[in-house]
C-alpha positions in Angstrom: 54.1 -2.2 -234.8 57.7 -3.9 -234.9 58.6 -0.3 -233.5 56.3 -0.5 -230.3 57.4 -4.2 -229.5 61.1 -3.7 -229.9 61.0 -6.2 -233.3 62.4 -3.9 -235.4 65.7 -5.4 -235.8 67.6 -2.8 -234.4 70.3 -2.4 -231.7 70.2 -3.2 -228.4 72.1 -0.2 -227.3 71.8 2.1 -224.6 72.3 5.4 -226.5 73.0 5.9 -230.5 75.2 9.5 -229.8 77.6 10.6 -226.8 75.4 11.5 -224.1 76.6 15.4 -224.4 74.2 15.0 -228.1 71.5 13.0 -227.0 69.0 15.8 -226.5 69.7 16.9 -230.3 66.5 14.5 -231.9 67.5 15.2 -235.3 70.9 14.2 -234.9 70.0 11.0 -233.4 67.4 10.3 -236.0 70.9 10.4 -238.6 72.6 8.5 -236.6 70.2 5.9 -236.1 69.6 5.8 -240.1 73.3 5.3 -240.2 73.9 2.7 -237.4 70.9 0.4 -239.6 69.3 -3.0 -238.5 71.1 -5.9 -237.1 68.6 -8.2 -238.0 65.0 -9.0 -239.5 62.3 -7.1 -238.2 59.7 -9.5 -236.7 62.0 -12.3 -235.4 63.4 -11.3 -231.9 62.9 -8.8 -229.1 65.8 -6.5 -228.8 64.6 -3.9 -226.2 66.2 -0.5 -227.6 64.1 1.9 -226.3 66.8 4.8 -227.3 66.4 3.4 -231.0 62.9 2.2 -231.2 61.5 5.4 -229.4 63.2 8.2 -231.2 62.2 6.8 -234.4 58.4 6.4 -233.2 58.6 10.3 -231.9 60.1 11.6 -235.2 57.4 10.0 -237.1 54.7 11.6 -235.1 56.3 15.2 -235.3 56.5 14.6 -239.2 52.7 13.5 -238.9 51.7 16.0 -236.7 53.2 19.2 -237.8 57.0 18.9 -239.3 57.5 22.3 -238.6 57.3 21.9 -234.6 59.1 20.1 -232.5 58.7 16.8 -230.3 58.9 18.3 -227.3 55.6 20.7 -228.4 53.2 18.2 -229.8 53.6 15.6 -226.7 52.6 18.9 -224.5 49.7 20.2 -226.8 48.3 16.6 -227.4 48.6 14.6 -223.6 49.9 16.8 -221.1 48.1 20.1 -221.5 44.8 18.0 -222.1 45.7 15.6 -219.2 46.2 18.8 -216.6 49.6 17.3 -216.4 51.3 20.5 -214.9 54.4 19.4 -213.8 55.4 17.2 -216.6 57.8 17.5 -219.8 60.1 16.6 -222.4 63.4 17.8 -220.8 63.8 20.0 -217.7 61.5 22.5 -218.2 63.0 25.9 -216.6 60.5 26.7 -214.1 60.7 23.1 -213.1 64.3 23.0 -212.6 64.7 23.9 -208.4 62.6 20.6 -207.7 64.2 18.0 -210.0 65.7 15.5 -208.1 69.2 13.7 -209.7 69.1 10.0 -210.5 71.9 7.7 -208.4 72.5 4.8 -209.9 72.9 1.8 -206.9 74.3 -0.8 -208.6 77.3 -2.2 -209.9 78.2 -2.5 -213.4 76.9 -5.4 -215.1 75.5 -6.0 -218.6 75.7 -3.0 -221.4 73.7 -0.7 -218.7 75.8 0.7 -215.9 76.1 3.7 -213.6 77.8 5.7 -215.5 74.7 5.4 -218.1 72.4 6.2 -215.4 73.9 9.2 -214.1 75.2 11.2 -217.6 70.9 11.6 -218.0 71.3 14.3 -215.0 73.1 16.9 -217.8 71.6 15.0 -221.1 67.9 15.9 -219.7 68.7 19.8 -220.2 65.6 22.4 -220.8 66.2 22.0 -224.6 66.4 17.9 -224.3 64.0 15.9 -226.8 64.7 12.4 -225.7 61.2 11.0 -226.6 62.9 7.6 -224.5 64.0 8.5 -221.4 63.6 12.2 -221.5 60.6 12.9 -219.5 60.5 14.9 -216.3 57.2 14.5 -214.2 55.6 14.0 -211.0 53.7 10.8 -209.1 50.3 12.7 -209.3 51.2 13.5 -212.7 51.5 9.7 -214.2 48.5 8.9 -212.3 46.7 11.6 -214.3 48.0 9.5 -217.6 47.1 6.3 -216.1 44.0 7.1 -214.9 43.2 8.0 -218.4 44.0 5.0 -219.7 41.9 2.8 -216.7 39.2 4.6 -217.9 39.4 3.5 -221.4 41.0 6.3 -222.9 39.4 9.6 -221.3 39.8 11.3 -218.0 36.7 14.0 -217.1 35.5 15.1 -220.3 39.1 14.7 -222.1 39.4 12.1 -224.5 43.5 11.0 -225.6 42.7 7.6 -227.0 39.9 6.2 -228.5 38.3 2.4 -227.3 39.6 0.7 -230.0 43.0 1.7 -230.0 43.5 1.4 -226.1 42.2 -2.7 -226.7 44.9 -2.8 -229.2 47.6 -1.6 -227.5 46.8 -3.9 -224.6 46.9 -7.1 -226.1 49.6 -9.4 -226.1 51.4 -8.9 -229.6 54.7 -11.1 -229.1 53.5 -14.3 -227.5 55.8 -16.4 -225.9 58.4 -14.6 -227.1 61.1 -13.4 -224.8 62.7 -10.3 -224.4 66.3 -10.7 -225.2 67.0 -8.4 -222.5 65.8 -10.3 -220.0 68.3 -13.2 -220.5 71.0 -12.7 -219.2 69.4 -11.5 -216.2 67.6 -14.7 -215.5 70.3 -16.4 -216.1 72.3 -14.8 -213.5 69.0 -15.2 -211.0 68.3 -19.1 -211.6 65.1 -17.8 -213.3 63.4 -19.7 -216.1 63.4 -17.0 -218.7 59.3 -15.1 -219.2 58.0 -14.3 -221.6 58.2 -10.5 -223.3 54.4 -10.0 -222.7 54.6 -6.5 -225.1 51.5 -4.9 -226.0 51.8 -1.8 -228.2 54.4 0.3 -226.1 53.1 -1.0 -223.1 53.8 -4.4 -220.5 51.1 -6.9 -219.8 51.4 -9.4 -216.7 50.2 -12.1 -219.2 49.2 -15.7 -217.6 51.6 -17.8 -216.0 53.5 -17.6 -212.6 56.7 -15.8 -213.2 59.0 -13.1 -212.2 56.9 -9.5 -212.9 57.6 -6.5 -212.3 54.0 -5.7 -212.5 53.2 -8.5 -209.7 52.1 -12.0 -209.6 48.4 -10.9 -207.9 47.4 -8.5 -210.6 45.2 -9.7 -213.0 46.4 -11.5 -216.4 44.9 -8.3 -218.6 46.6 -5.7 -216.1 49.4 -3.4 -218.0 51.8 -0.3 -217.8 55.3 0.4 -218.2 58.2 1.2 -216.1 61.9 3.0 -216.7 65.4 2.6 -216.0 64.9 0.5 -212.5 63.6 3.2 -211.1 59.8 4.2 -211.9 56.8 2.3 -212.6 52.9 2.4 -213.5 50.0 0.2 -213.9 46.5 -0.4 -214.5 44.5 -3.5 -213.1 41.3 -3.2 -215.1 39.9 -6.1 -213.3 40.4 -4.8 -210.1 40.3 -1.1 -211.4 43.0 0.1 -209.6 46.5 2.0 -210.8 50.0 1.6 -209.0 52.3 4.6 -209.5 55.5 4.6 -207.7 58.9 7.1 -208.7 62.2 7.4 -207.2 65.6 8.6 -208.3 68.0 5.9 -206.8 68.1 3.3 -209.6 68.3 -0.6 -208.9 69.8 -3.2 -210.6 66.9 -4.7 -213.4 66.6 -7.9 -211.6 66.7 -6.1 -207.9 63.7 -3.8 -209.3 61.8 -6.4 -210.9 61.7 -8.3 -207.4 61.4 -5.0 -205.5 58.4 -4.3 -207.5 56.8 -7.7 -207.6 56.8 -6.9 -203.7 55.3 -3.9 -203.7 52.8 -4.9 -206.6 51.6 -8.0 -204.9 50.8 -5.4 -201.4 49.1 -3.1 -203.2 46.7 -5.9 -204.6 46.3 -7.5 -201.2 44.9 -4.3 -200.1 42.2 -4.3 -202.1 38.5 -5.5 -200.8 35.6 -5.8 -202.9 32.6 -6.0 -200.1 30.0 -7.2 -202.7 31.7 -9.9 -203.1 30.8 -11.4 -199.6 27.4 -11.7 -197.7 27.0 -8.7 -194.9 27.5 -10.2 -191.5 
């Protein structure tokens, strides 16, 4: 659980290995074991996806079948089932021709900058197992995956998740706390710092009025996730409706966070429910 809500303790680091060995998951896995904790497990939110991520990816291969790789078992168990076509752990061959190259459009500031951004074009390879930020899909794609998880865990006759474990994930496991990530960065904006709102591996909107990058209309149990300043999903169950938006030029966090809010807040202000008012 520590794992999923970024309490394990570990680094805050953008990437444990030079970016020309990040696709290797074994050798990342070492150098992770060797790099250790920087602090108890339990006691603060140090977002380290690269870290956190890997380690959650190698234990499900070792679960699932140690003799295959990442890359296999995330395609036999969610995307074949899902009908997610164009979708993949590294740059598939026959997807290469329509893979379109991040730009980073920012300046540098904090321990993620451009350069960061734009080494993933080469690190994201056809042999690439980055189970953190070494995915390759499509808009219709992640609405395949989120529309699985608006509809408690199934999509058609397809089952991924079972009731239970999708009302787990989606509950707030870290409180008040916040993400350590995040303070700097409201620091720099004048914001008073939110909270984390960190369900297992996923976001939450929480309660409260705060900076959100999944809105301020959405409801309080709506969730999803979102990458490198750049893509985002999410699920308002309330409202049942999913928000999936990708691009490739990558904003500064706090710039996406308000860029998203935007575009969040329109998306629910589009939505009618006639039975809610008496016919004219």
């Amino acid at each position: 659980m520590d794992l999923l809500t970024h309490r394990a303790g570990l680094p805050a680091t953008p990437e444990p290995l030079p970016y020309d060995r990040l696709g290797n998951l074994s050798e990342v896995i070492s150098a992770i074991c060797e790099a250790g904790p920087i602090g108890e497990p339990g006691q603060s939110i140090e977002y380290s996806p690269a870290f956190n991520h890997a380690l959650l990816g190698e234990m499900a291969r070792r679960v699932l079948g140690p003799e295959r790789r990442y890359r296999e078992l995330v395609e036999d168990h969610i995307f074949e089932p899902l009908g997610m076509r164009d979708t993949a752990i590294g740059a598939r061959p026959d997807l290469g021709d329509r893979l379109v190259p991040l730009k980073a459009r920012f300046e540098p500031s904090g321990w993620l900058g451009p350069r960061d951004i734009e080494a993933l074009n080469d690190a994201v390879d056809a042999e690439a197992e980055m189970p953190w930020v070494g995915g390759v899909s499509t808009a219709s794609d992640v609405l395949r995956f989120a529309e699985m998880l608006r509809r408690g865990g199934a999509l058609g006759q397809t089952r991924i998740l079972s009731n239970a474990i999708l009302q787990r994930a989606t509950r707030n496991h870290t409180g008040d706390m916040p993400n350590n990530w995040w303070i700097p960065m409201a620091e720099r904006r004048g914001w008073k710092v939110m909270p984390a709102n960190l369900g297992l591996g996923l976001f939450l909107r929480g309660e409260g009025l705060h900076p959100s990058i999944l809105g301020t209309l959405t409801a309080p149990q709506t969730f999803g996730n979102y990458g490198a300043g750049s893509s985002i999903y999410w699920v308002d169950p309330v409202r049942e409706l999913t928000f999936v938006c990708l691009t490739s030029g990558i904003m500064e966090e706090s710039e996406n966070i308000v860029r998203f809010q935007k575009l969040s807040d329109l998306a629910v202000s589009t939505v009618v429910t006639a039975d809610h008012y008496p016919p004219l």
